[in-house]
C-alpha positions in Angstrom: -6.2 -9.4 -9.0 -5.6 -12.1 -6.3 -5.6 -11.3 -2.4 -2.1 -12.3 -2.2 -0.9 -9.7 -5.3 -3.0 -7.0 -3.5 -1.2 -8.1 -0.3 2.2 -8.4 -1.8 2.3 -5.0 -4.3 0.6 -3.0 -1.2 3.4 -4.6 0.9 5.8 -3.1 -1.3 4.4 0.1 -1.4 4.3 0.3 1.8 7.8 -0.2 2.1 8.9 2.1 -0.3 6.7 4.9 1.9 7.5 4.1 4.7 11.7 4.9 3.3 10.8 8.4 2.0 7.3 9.7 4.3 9.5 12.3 5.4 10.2 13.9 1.7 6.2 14.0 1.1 5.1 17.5 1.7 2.3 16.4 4.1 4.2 13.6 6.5 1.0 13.3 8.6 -1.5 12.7 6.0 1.2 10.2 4.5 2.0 8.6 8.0 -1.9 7.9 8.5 -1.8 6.2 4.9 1.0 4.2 6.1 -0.4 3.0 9.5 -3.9 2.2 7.7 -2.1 0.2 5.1 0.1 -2.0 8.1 -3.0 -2.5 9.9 -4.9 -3.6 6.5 -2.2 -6.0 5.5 -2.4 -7.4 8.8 -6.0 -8.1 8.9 -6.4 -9.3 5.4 -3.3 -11.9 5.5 -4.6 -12.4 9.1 -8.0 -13.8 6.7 -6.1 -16.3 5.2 -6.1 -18.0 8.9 -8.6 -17.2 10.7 -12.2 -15.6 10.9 -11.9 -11.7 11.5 -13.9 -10.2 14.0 -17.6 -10.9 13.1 -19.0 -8.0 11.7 -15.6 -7.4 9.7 -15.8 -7.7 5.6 -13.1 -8.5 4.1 -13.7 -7.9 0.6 -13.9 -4.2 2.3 -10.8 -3.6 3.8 -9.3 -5.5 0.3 -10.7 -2.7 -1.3 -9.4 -0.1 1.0 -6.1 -1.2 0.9 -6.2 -0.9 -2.7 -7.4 2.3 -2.6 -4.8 3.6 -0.3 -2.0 2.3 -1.7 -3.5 3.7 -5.1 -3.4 7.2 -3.1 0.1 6.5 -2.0 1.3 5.7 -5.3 -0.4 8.7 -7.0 1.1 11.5 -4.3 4.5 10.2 -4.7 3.8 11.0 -8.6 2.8 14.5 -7.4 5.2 14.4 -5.0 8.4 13.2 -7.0 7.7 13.4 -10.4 7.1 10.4 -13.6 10.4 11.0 -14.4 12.1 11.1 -11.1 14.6 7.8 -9.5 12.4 8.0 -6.5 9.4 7.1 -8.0 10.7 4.2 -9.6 11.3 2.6 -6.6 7.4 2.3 -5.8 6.5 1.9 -9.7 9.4 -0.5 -9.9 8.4 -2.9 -6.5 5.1 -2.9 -7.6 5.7 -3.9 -11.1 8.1 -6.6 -9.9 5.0 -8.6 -7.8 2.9 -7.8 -11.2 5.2 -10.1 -12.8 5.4 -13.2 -9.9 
């Protein structure tokens, strides 16, 4: 997948959580997901400019970002159910950048 998807899907991810963090059981567990996804996006688009800091790797913090919005996605499942409206709104944004 391309750095730009990544960026895009964990984008819209992270807007859908940010809409519902207070309906997640654990708000501060989610809320520190949220702020390490904003800060991720930031630094990875930030790339596409400009040389992070030196001893930064971006193919890291690519990887983390996927693997938090992956954790994201997967307690909203827990959270709100396959068959549950709610959840399609994160399946749904994330399935609308799969198809750009």
């Amino acid at each position: 997948m391309s750095v730009d998807n990544i960026l895009h899907e964990a984008s819209a991810v992270l807007n859908a959580a940010s809409r519902h963090s207070s309906k997640f059981p654990d708000i501060d567990e989610i809320n520190n997901h949220i702020h390490r996804m904003r800060v991720l996006i930031t630094r990875v688009a930030a790339h596409s400019y400009t040389t992070l800091d030196n001893n930064t790797n971006v193919a890291a913090e690519l990887r983390e970002l996927q693997d938090i919005k992956d954790v994201v996605l997967k307690k909203a499942e827990e959270r709100f159910g396959n068959a549950s409206k709610l959840l399609d709104e994160f399946r749904n944004a994330q399935n609308q950048i799969l198809n750009l």
